[in-house]
Every structure is written in structure tokens, then in C-alpha cells.
C-alpha positions in Angstrom: 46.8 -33.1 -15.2 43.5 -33.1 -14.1 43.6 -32.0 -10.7 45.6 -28.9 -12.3 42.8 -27.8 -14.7 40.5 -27.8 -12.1 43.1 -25.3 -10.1 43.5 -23.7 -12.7 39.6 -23.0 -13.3 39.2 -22.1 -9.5 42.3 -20.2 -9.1 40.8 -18.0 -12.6 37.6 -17.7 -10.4 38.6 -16.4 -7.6 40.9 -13.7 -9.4 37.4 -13.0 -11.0 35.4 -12.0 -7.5 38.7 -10.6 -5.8 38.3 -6.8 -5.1 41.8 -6.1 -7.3 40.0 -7.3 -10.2 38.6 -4.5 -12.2 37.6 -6.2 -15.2 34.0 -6.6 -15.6 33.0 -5.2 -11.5 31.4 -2.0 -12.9 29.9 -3.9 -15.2 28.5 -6.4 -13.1 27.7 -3.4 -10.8 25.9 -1.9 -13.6 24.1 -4.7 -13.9 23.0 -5.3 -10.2 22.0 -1.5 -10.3 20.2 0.2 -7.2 16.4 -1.8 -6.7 13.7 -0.3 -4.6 10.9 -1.4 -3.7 7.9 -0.4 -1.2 4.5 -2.1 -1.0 1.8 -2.3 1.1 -0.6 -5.5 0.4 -2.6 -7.7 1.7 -5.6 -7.0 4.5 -3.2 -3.9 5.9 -5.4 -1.6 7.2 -8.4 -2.9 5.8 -11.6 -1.9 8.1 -9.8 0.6 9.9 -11.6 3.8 11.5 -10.7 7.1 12.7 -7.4 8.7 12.5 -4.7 7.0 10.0 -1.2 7.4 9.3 1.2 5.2 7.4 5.1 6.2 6.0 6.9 3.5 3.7 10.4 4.2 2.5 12.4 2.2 0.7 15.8 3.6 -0.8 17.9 6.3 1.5 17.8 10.0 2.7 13.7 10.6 2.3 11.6 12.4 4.3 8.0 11.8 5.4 5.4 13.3 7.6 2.0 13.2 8.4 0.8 16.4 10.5 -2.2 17.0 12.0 -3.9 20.6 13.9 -7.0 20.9 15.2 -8.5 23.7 17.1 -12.2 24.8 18.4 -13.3 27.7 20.2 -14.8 31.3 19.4 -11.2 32.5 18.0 -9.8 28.9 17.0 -6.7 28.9 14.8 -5.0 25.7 13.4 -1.7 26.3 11.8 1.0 23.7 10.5 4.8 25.2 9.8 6.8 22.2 7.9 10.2 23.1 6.2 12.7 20.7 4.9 16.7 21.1 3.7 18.6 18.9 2.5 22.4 20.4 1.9 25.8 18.6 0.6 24.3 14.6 0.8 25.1 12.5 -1.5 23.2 9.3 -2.7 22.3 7.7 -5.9 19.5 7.2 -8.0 17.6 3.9 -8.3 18.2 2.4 -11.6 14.9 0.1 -10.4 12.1 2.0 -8.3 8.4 0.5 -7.5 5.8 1.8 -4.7 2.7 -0.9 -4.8 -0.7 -0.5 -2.8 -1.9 -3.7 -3.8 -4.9 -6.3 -2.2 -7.2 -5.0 -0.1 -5.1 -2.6 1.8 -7.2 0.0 3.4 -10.5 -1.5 1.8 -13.6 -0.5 3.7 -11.7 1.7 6.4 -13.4 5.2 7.5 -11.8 8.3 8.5 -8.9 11.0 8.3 -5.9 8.3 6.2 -2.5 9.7 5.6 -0.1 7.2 3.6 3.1 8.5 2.5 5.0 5.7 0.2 8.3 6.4 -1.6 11.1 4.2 -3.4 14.2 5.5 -4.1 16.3 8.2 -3.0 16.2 12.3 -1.9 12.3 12.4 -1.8 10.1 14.5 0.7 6.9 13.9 1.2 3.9 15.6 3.3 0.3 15.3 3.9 -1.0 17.7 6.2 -4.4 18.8 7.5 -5.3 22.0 9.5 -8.9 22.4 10.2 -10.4 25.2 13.0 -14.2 24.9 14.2 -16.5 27.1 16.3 -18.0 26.0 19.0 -21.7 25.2 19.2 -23.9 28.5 19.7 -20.8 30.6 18.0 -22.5 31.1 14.8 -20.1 34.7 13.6 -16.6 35.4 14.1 -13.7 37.0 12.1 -11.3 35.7 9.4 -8.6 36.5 11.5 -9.8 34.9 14.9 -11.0 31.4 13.0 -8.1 30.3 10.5 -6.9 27.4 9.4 -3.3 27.5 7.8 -0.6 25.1 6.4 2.8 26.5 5.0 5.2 23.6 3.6 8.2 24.2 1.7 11.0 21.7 0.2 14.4 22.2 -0.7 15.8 18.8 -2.1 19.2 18.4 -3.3 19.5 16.0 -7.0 21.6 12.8 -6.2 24.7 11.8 -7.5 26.2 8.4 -8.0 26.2 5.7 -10.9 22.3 6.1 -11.3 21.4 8.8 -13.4 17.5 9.6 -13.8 17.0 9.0 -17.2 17.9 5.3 -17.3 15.8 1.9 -16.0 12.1 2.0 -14.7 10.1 4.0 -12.1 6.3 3.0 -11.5 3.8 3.3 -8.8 0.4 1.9 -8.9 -2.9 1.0 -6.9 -5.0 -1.9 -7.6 -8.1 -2.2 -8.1 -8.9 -3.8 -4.5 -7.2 -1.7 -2.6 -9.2 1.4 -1.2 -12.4 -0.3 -2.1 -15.3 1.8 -0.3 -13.3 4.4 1.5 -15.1 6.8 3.2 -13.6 10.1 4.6 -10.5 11.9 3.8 -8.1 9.8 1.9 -4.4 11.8 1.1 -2.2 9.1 -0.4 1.7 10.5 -1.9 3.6 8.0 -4.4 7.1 8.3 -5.6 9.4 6.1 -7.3 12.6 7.8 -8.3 15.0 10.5 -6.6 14.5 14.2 -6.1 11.1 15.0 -6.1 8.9 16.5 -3.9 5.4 16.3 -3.4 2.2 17.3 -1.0 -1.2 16.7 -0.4 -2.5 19.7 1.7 -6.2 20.2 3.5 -7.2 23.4 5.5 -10.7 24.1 6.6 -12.4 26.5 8.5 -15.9 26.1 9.7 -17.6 29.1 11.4 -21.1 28.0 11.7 -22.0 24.9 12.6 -25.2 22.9 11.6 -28.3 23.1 14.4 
């Protein structure tokens, strides 16, 4: 008798976790939702000089980029052209989404940084910089001979599936050690969710320099 209890229990188990079972899987599906998660800790980083670029991603279909133009001369011109689409994809939204910069990531470094960091789904993000100098002894030019330009555009398409925006937790956050005495240009994008699209965006144009 005992012996068939016991078969009984395990036979009643297995029907439980067999993929004909419907009872309870979208609950327990439910309940596992879609987690995310992107961090960047510890000494990453941290002292770093000159030119810095960084793309996290956790979750499906983002986009990231980090673009860079530089030009010097008596007619310089520095342009950047970055266009995104997304048509007919499908993917769901995280029920749980988190981007971290956390312990002394990036802490005392010096220079141009570029960190893109993104958890969930159907996000684009873009940090770009165009800059256009003259050359020493130039000291006047025109407008249109010394430009520099940067022309972004996103097109993201809402997800569909079993997470829907308004439920569970996004967050994104930087602590307090993190980034500590940074010197230089610091363009840093954070997401947690699905959909969104965001930018950071530096043009400059120098037509005199200093003696």
C-alpha cells in the first residue's frame, strides 16, 4: 500500500510538469515573468583615459551605438547620420527590469565616455558626438565651411506578449561611488522597460583656437 501512494504522489507530479498540463502553467508562467537585468560594478573602468565606449543589453531586439566624427582643417565638417526601424517584431515586455552602475565603475577615469545600458526589450539607444576644429593660424571661416552636425531619428515598434507595461518594476540607478571625480565628457543612457528611445547628443564647432 505504501509503495502505491508513493506512485501515486509521483505519477500526480509528473502530470503536474508535463507540457499537456494546462492547469496552473500560465500561472506559474506568470509568476516566473520576464527578469532583466544589466549592471556594471566593481573597479570596471575605473582610471581609464581617453576615448570610452561601453554597450550593456540585457533583454532582446535593442539597439545601441556610440558614434564618434571628428574633423580639422580650414573648411572642417563633422557630420553623424544614424536612423533606426524596427517593423513587424515581436517580443515581450519585462515584468522585472533593472540597469545598475554600481562600485567604483568609471571612478577617476578622464576623457570622451560613452555608456549605453538597457534592460528589457525594443529599446534604442545613441550617444553621439560631432565636433569640427580649425587648424592653428585659421582664426575666421564660414558657418557653412566649419559645421558640426548630428541627425538621429528612432522608429520603435511597442512589444507584445504576456508583459504588458503597466505591471511589475523598472528602475535604473548610479551609486554614489561610481563616477566619482570624472573629468571630461561623460554621456551615460539608462533604460529599464521596452519601447523607449533615448539620446545623448554633442556637436561643437570651434573656429578660433586659443594662442
Amino acid at each position: 500500500m505504501r509503495r502505491t501512494a508513493s506512485l501515486s504522489l509521483m505519477l500526480a507530479a509528473l502530470a503536474m510538469l508535463s507540457p499537456g498540463a494546462s492547469a496552473g502553467d500560465d500561472d506559474y508562467a506568470a509568476m516566473l515573468g520576464y527578469l532583466t537585468s544589466s549592471r556594471l560594478d566593481g573597479n570596471a573602468l575605473r582610471g581609464a583615459q581617453g576615448s570610452i565606449a561601453a554597450n550593456l543589453a540585457a533583454g532582446d531586439l535593442n539597439s545601441q551605438a556610440n558614434l564618434r566624427a571628428f574633423a580639422s582643417g580650414s573648411s572642417a565638417q563633422a557630420h553623424i547620420d544614424a536612423r533606426q526601424r524596427l517593423r513587424a517584431n515581436q517580443f515581450d515586455a519585462p515584468l522585472e527590469a533593472n540597469a545598475t552602475i554600481a562600485g567604483h565603475a568609471l571612478a577617476g577615469a578622464r576623457g570622451l565616455a560613452s555608456i549605453n545600458q538597457v534592460s528589457g526589450s525594443g529599446n534604442t539607444q545613441l550617444n553621439a558626438v560631432a565636433a569640427a576644429l580649425a587648424t592653428q593660424g585659421i582664426r575666421e571661416t564660414t558657418d557653412g565651411s566649419l559645421s558640426a552636425v548630428v541627425s538621429a531619428s528612432a522608429e520603435v515598434q511597442p512589444g507584445t506578449g504576456s508583459g504588458a507595461r503597466g505591471e511589475g518594476t523598472r528602475s535604473v540607478a548610479v551609486a554614489a561611488g561610481a563616477m566619482q571625480d570624472f573629468r571630461g565628457v561623460l554621456q551615460l543612457n539608462q533604460t529599464a522597460g521596452a519601447g523607449n528611445a533615448t539620446a545623448n547628443i554633442l556637436t561643437l564647432s570651434v573656429s578660433e583656437l586659443p594662442r
